[in-house]
C-alpha positions as CSV (number, residue, x, y, z in Angstrom):
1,X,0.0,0.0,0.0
2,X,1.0,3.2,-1.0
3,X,1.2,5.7,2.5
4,X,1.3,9.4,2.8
5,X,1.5,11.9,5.5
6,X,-0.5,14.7,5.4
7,X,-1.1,17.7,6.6
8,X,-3.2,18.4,9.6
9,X,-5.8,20.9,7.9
10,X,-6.0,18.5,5.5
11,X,-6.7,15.6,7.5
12,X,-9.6,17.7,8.9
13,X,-10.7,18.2,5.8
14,X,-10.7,14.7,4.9
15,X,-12.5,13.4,8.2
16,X,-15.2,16.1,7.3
17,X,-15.9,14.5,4.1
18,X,-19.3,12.9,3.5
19,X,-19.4,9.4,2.2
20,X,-21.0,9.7,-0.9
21,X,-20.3,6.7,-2.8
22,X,-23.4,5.9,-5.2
23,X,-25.5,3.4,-4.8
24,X,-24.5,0.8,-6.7
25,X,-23.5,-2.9,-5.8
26,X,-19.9,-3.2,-8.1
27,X,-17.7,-4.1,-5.6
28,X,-17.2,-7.9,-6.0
29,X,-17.2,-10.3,-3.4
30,X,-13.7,-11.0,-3.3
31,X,-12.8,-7.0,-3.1
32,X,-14.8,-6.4,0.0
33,X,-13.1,-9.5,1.7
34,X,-9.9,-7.9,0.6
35,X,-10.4,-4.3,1.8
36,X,-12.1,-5.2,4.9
37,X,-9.2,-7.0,5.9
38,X,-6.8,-4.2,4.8
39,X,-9.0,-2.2,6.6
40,X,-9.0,-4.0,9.8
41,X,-5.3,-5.4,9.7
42,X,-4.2,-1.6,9.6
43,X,-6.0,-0.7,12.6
44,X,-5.2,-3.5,14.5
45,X,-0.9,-3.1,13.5
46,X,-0.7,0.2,13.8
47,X,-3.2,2.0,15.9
48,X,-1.3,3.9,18.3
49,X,-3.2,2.3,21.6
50,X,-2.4,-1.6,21.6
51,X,-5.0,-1.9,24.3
52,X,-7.5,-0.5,21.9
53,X,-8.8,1.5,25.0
54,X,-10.5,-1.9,26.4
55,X,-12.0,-2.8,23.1
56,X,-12.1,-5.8,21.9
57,X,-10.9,-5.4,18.1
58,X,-10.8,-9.6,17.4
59,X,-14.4,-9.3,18.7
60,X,-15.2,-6.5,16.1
61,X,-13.7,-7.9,13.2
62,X,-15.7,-11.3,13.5
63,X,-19.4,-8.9,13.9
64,X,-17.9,-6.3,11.2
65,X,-17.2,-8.4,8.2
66,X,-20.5,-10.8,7.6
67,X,-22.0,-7.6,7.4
68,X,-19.7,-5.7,5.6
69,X,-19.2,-8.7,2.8
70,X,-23.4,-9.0,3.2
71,X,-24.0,-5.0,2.4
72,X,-26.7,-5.0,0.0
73,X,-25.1,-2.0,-1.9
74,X,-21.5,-0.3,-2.3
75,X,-22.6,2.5,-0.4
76,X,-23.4,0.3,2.5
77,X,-20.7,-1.6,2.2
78,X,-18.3,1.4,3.4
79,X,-20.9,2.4,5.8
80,X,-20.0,-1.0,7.3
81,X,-16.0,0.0,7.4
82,X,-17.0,3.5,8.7
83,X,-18.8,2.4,11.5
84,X,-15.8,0.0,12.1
85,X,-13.2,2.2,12.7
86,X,-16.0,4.6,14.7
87,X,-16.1,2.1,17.4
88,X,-12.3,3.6,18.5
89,X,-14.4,6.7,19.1
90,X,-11.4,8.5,17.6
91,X,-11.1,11.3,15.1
92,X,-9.0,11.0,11.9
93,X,-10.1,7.5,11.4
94,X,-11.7,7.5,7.9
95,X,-12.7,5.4,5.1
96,X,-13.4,7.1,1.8
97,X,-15.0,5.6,-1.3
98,X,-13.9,5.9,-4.9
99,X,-15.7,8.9,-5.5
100,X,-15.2,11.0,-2.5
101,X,-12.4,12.8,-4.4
102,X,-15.5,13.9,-7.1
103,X,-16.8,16.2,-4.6
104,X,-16.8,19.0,-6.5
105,X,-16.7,21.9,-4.3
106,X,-13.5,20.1,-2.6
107,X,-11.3,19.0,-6.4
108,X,-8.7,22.0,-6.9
109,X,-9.0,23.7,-10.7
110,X,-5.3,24.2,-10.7
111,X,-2.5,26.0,-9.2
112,X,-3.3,29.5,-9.6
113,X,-4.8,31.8,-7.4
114,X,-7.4,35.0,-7.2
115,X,-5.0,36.5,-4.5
116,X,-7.1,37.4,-1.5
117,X,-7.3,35.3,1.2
118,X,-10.9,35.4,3.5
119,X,-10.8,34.5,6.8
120,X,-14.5,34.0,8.8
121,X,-15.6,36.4,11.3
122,X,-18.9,36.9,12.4
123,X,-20.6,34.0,10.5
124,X,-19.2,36.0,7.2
125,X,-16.2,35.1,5.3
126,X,-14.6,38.3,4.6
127,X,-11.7,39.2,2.8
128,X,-8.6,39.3,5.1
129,X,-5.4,39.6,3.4
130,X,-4.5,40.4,-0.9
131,X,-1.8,40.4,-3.1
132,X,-0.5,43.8,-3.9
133,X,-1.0,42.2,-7.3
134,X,-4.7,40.5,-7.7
135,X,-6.3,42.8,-10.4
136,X,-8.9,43.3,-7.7
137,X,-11.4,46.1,-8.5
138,X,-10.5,49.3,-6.3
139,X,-13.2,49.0,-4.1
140,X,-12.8,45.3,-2.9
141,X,-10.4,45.8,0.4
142,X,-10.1,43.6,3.7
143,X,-13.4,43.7,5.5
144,X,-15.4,42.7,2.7
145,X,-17.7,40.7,2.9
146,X,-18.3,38.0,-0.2
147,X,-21.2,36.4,-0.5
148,X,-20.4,34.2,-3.4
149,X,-17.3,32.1,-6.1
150,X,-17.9,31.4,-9.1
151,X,-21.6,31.5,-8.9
152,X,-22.2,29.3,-5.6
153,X,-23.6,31.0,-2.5
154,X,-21.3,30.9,0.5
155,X,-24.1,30.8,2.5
156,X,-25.8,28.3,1.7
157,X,-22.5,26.0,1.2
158,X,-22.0,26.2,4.7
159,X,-25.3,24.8,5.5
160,X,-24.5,22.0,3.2
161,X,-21.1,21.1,4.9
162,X,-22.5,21.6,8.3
163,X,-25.3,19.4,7.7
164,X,-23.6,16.4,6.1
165,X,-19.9,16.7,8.4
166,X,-18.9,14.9,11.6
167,X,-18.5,17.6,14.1
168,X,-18.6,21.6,13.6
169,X,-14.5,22.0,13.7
170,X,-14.8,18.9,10.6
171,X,-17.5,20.9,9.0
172,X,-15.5,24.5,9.2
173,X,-12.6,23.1,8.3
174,X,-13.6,21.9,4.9
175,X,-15.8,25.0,4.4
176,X,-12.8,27.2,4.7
177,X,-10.9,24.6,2.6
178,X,-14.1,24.3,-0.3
179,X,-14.1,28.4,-0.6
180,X,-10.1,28.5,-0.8
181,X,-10.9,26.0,-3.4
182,X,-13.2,27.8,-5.7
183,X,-10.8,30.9,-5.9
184,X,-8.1,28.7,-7.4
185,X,-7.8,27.3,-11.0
186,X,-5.7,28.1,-14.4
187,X,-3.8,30.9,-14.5
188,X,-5.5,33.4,-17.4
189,X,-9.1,32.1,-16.0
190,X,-11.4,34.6,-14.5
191,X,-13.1,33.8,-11.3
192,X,-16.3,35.7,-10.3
193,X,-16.9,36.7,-6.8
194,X,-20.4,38.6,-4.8
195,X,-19.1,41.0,-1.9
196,X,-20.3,44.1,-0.4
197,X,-18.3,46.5,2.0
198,X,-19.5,48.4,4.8
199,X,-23.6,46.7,4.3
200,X,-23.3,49.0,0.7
201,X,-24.8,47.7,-2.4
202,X,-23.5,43.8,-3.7
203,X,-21.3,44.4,-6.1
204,X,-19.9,41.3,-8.5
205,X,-16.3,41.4,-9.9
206,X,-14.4,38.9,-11.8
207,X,-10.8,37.9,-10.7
208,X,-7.8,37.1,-12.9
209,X,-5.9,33.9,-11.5
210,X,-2.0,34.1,-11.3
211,X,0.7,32.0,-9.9
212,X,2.0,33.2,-6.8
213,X,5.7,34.3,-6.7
214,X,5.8,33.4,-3.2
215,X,8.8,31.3,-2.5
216,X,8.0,27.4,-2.2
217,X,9.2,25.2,0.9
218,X,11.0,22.0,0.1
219,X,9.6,18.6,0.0
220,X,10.1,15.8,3.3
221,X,8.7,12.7,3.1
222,X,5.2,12.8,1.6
223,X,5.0,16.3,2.6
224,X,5.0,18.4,-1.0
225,X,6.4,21.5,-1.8
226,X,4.1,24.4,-0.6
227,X,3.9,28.0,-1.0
228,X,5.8,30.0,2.3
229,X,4.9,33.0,4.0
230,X,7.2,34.9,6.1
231,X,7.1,38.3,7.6
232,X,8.6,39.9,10.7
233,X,7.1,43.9,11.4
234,X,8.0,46.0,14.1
235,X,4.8,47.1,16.3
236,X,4.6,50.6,18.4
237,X,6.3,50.0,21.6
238,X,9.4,48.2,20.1
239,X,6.9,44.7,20.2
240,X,7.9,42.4,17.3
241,X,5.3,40.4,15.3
242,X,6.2,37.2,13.4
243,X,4.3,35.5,10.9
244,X,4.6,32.2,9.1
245,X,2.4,30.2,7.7
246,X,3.8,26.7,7.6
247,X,6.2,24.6,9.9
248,X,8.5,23.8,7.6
249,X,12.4,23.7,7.7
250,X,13.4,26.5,4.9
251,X,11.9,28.7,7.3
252,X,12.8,28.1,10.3
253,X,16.9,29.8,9.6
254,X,14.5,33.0,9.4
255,X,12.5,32.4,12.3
256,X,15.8,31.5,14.1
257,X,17.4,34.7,13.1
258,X,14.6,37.0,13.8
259,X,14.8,35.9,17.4
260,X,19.0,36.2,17.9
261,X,18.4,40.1,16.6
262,X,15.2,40.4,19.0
263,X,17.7,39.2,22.1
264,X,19.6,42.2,21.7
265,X,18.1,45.0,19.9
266,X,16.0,46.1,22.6
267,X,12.5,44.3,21.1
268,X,10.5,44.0,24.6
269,X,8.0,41.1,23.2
270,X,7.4,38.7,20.4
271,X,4.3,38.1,18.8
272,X,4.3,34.6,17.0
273,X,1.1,34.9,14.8
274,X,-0.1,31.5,13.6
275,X,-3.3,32.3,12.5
276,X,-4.6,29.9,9.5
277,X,-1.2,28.0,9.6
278,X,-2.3,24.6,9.8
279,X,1.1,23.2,11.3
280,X,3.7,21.0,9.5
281,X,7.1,19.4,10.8
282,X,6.3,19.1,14.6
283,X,9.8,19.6,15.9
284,X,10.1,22.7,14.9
285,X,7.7,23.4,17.6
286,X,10.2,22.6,20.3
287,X,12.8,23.8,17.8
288,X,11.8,27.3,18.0
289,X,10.8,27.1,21.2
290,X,14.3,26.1,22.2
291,X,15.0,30.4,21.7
292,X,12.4,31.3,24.2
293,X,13.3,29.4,27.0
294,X,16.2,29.6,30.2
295,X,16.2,25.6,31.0
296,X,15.0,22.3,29.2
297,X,11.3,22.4,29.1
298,X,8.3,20.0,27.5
299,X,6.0,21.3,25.4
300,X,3.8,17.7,25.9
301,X,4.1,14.3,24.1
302,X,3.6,12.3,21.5
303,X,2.5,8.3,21.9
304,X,2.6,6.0,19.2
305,X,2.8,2.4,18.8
306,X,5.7,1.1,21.1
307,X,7.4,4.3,21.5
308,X,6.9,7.8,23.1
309,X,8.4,11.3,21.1
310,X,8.9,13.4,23.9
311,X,8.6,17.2,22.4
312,X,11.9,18.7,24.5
313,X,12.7,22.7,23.9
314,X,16.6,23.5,24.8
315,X,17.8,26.4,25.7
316,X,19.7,27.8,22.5
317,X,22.7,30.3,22.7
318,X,20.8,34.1,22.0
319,X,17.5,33.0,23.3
320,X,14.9,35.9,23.7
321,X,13.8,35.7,27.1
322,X,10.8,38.7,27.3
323,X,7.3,38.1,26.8
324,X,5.6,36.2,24.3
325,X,2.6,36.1,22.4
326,X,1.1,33.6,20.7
327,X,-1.7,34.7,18.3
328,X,-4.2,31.7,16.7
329,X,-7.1,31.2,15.0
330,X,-9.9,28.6,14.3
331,X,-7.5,27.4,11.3
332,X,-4.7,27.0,13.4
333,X,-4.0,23.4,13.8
334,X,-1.2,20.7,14.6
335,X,1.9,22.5,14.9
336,X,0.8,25.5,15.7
337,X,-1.2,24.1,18.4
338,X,1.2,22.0,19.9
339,X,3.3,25.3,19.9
340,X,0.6,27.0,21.5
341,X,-0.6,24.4,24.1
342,X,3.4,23.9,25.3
343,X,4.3,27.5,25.5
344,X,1.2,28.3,27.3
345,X,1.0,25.7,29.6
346,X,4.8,26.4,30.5
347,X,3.7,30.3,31.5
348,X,5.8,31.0,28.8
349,X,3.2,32.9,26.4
350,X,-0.2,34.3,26.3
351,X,-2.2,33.0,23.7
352,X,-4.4,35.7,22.1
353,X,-7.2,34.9,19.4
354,X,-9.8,32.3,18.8
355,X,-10.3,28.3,20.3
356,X,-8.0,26.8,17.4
357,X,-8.7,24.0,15.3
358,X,-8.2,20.9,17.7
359,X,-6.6,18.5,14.8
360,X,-3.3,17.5,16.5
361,X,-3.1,14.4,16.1
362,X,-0.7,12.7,13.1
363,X,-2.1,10.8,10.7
364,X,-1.7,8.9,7.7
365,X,-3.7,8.0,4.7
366,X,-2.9,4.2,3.3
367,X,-4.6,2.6,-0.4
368,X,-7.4,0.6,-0.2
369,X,-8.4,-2.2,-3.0
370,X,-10.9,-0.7,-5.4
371,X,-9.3,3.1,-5.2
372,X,-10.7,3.5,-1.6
373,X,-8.7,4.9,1.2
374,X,-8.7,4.8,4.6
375,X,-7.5,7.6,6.9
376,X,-6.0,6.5,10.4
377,X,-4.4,8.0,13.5
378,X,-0.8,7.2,14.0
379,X,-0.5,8.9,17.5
380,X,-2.1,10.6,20.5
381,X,-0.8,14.1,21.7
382,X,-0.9,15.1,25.4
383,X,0.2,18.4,27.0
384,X,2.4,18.8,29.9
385,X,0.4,18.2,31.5
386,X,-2.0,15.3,30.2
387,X,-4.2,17.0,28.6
388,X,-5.6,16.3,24.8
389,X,-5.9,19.1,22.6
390,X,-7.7,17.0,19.8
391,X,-10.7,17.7,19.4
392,X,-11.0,20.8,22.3
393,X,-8.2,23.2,20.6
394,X,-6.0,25.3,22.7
395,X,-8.5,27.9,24.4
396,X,-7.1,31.9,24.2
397,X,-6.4,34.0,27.3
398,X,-7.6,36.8,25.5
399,X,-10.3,36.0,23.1
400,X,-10.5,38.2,20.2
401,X,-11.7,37.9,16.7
402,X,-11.4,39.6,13.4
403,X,-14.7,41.6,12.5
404,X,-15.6,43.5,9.2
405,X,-15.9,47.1,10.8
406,X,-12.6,47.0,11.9
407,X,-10.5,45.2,9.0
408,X,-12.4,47.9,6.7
409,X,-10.8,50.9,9.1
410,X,-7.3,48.8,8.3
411,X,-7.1,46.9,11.9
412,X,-5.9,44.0,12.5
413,X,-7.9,44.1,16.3
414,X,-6.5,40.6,17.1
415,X,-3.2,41.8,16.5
416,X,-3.0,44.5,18.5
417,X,-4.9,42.7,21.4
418,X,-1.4,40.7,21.5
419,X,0.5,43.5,21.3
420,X,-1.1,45.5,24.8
421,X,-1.1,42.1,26.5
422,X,3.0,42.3,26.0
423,X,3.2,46.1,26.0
424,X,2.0,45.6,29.7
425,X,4.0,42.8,30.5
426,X,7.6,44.0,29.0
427,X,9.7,46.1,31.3
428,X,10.7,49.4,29.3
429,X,12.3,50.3,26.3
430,X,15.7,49.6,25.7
431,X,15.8,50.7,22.7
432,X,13.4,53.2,21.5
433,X,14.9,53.9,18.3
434,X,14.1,51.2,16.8
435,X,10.3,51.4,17.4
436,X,9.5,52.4,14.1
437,X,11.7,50.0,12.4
438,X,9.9,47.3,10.1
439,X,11.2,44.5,8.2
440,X,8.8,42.0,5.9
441,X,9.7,39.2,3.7
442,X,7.6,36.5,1.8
């Protein structure tokens, strides 16, 4: 079988998807005896709790596969397998028919891009960020609300993915991953969009789609090459924000950087903004947080089959030792949560933003006979302190969300929220001079 690691917002996605195999009865005998024992011999070699947690898998295999080689259609059939795998009351565990990759809301056009980037607030999805160069009309500017891609209603999409996803985190994060989606395609094509600013008339513009010239991280293991985002600005107060939006290792020389020069340029507080980043390599998360800390410290732990991955920060030489912010999102997930859990449960950071996504947990996606796949947990995640952010997220000490009325006066309230937690917190300037100072790189 042919195994990949992916991504944890795209995990979420996946474990949000609806199983909407046809109803037909193709699958032949033989086939269902072959994938429901690929099916249950994966669970039961590689789930990461031997014990099962007191269930008795032998005993659910023997009731599982009369009735799954019985089904009296296809549709049923992976219904069976579905409600297989549920019994480990676990997320991430998935089985996905032929056809689930024909959901065509999900299915990427192409490579190119419309160049703004929506963010929800509110119940609206509004437009957060944009390329300098998007071809945008001039009158289409963060705060915007749009209403509707390429002639579907937002709207009434959400109700759709609500309605047929396992949980509301599931359902939100393929809805966020469905309208990213529909703004993507061939570069040259147009894409029409619905908004309205400031509750003024609904205006409709169309969107060219362009290839980013954002720099691209390397591939590791079954992890592709991804478009990066980096940017480090200097906030009033001599406060520093950083902002990535992967875990990956070309950035993390920058990252590393940014924090020697903020040990000794007078910066009085970090601001690590995660927001949307949906994690990545998760040693960089003790990796980075190796610069923040005076002694060894655990940022929780990882349990897989056989074997614990302790996730151990050590002090580096040039760590920054002021306050820290940590600034996340409901899209912030894996990585960035693990980052986020550690730091705050260590006293070492505030976290400022929204409940994040609660997808921490690694997990794989193996071939199944027939061009089904099956999605599977590889390992459980535990804070310091025990506790399982799957599922729950990491919960703010200041919650604060994005809203239209303020990202159309140009504020970025979440933001600043993090910076006044730190301004408060950070003993006074060393430097002043450099509060003006900004530096930004993508």
């Amino acid at each position: 079988m042919r195994r990949r690691l992916t991504l944890a917002l795209f995990l979420a996605v996946l474990a949000a998807l609806p199983l909407a195999a046809e109803a037909s009865n193709s699958v032949s005998r033989e086939t269902r005896e072959e994938t429901f024992r690929a099916v249950w011999e994966t669970v039961r070699d590689r789930y990461f709790d031997p014990a099962f947690g007191g269930l008795d898998w032998n005993a659910v295999g023997r009731e599982m596969k009369p009735k799954a080689i019985g089904a009296p259609s296809d549709e049923a059939f992976y219904d069976v397998l579905q409600g297989m795998v549920d019994r480990l009351g676990q997320s991430h565990f998935r089985v996905l028919p032929p056809s689930w990759i024909g959901t065509k809301h999900l299915a990427r056009r192409g490579a190119a891009s419309a160049g703004i980037e929506l963010a929800e607030a509110g119940g609206e999805m509004l437009v957060w960020r944009m390329r300098e160069s998007t071809g945008a009309p001039a009158g289409l500017r963060p705060g915007c609300e749009v209403a509707g891609i390429a002639g579907t209603s937002l709207p009434a999409l959400k109700r759709k993915i609500l309605a047929e996803a396992k949980g509301v985190a599931a359902g939100d994060a393929l809805y966020n991953e469905t309208v990213e989606a529909l703004l993507t395609g061939r570069a040259g094509d147009r894409v029409e969009i619905r908004y309205s600013c400031g509750g003024g008339k609904e205006s409709t513009a169309e969107l060219p789609l362009a290839y980013s010239q954002r720099e691209r991280s390397e591939s590791f293991g079954f992890m592709p090459s991804m478009e990066t985002e980096f940017e480090v600005k200097r906030l009033p107060g001599g406060i520093l924000s950083i902002r990535f939006n992967l875990f990956v290792m070309s950035l993390l020389p920058r990252i590393r950087d940014a924090l020697r020069h903020a040990a000794t340029d007078g910066t009085r507080g970090i601001v690590f903004d995660v927001r949307g980043n949906p994690g990545g390599i998760g040693a960089m998360a003790n990796g980075i947080a190796g610069y923040l800390v005076r002694k060894q410290a655990s940022l929780g732990l990882m349990k897989l089959r056989g074997a614990e991955l302790k996730f151990l920060a050590f002090p580096q030489e040039g760590a920054f030792t002021g306050p820290v912010a940590v600034l996340i999102d409901r899209n912030s997930a894996s990585t960035s949560e693990i980052f986020a859990a550690g730091l705050q449960e260590l006293g070492r950071a505030v976290i400022v933003g929204e409940r994040s996504m609660g997808a921490a947990l690694p997990s794989y996606i193996v071939d199944l006979p027939n061009g089904a796949l099956l999605q599977f947990a590889a390992a459980d995640f535990v804070t310091p302190k025990g506790i399982r952010i799957e599922g729950k997220g990491v919960t703010p000490d200041i919650a604060v969300s994005l809203s239209a009325r303020t990202l159309l006066a140009g504020e970025d309230v979440p933001l600043e929220a993090a910076r006044a937690a730190l301004d408060r917190q950070a003993p006074p300037a060393a430097n002043p001079g450099h509060a003006g100072f900004t530096v930004t790189g993508e």
